[in-house]
N, C-alpha and C positions, 0 to 999 in steps of 0.2 A: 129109526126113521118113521115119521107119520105115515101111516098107512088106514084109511078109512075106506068105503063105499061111495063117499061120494067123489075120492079123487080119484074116480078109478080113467079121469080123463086125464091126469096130468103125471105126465115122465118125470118121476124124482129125480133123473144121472141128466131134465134138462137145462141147459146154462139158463144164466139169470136173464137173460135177452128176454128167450123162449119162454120164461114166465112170468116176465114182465108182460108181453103180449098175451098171454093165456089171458093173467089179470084184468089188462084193460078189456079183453072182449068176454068176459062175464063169469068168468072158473077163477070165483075169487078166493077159492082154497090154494090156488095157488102160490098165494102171498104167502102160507103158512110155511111154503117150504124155504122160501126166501125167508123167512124167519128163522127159522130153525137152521140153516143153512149160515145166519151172518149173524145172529145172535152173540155167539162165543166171543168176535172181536169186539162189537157196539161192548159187551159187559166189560170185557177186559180193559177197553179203551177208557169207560167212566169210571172204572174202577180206580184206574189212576189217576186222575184228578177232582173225585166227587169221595166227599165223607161215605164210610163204609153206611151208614144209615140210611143216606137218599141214594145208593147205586142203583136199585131196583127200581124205585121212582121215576128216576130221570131216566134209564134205560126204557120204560116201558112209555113215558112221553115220546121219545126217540119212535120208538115202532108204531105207535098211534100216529106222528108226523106221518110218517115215513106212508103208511096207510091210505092217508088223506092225503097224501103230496103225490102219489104214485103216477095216478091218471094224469097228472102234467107231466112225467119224466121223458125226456126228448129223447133221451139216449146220448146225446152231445160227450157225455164219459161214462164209462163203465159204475153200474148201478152200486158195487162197494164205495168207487171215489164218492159218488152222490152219498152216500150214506153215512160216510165219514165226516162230510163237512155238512149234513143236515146234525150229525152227532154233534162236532164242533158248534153249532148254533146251539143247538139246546145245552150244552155246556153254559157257553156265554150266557146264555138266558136264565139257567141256576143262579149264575152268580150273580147278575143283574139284580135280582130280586130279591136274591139276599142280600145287597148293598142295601136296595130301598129298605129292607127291612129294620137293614142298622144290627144284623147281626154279622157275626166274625166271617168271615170266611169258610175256614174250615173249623174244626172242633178243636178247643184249645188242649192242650198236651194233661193237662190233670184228667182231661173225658177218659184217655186212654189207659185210663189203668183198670177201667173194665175189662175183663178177658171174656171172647167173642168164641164161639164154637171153635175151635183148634187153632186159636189164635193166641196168643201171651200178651201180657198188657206190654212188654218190652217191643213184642213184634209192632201193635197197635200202634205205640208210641215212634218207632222207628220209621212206620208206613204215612203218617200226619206228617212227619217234619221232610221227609221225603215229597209229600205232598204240597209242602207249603213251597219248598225250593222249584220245584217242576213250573208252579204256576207264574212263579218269580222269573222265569229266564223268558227269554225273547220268544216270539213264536216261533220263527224259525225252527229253534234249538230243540222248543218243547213239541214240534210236531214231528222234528226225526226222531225222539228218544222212543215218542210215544209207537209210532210205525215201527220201530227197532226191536223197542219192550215191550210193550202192548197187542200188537197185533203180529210179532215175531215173523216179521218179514227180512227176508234179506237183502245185501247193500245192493244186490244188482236190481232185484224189486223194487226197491226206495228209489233208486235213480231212474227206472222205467218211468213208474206212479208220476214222478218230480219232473219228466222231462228235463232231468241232468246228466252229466256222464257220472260214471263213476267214481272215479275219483275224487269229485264236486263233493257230491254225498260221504264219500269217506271221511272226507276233510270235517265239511258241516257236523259230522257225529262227531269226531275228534274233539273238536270247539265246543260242542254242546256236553262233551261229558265234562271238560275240563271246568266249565261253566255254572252245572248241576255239582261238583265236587265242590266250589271257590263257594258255593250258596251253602252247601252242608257244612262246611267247615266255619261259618261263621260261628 
């Protein structure tokens, strides 16, 4: 855990409410801990649908929004919801610009037969096609898989976050894995 001199004002065990408002009234070390604190999912979450080369990129767009967007946060949903679909935007805005760009999407399957720090070019290669099916399926599909896989939440979570019941959300992951198979199996 962050521990410095200067935060010696702000409670690290405090909820994100508690240092959201630290933030806006001027202990703006307090964002770090909200950093370090939701870090782990924003990486795992771009990690699944952002080429392993721009993950750290776009994650750290992500926290620079996140930074400068903060002092407007109303609280209207709980600060990960907020950060999840500020995450969501700068996703879509990766890809937006690489449309304009006119390059591929994602890196095409030959990239992957570079081997990556404890990675295998078969992993590599397994992780792209994977990738390419995820972006392919409906949003719906591709944001329970992601909340499921990505940020290893469970179904009763999913349906809190969703305002569904549960067995909504069973359902919807059912559909969505069958979905993400019919895509890999092409």
């Amino acid at each position: 855990m962050v521990t410095t001199n200067y935060m010696h004002k702000i409670n690290p065990e405090a909820n994100d409410e508690i240092l959201i408002h630290q933030f806006k009234t001027g202990h703006t070390e307090a964002f770090d801990l909200l950093y370090y604190r939701h870090l782990p999912n924003v990486y795992k979450r771009v990690r699944y649908v952002i080429p392993e080369n721009d993950v750290e990129d776009v994650t750290q767009e992500i926290f620079i929004a996140a930074i400068k967007a903060l002092p407007s946060f109303r609280g209207d949903a709980k600060f990960s919801t907020w950060l999840r679909t500020l995450t969501n935007h700068k996703v879509a805005e990766y890809y937006r610009k690489r449309t304009r760009k006119q390059e591929p999407l994602l890196a095409p399957l030959s990239d992957a037969t570079t081997t990556m720090a404890g990675n295998t070019s078969k992993t590599m290669e397994e992780r792209i096609f994977i990738q390419r099916a995820i972006q392919n399926l409906p949003e719906n599909y591709r944001e329970i898989l992601l909340l499921r896989f990505a940020e290893d939440l469970q179904f009763n979570e999913i349906a809190q976050l969703t305002n569904q019941n549960l067995e909504a959300v069973k359902s919807l992951f059912r559909r969505a894995v069958a979905a993400l198979r019919t895509h890999l199996d092409k």
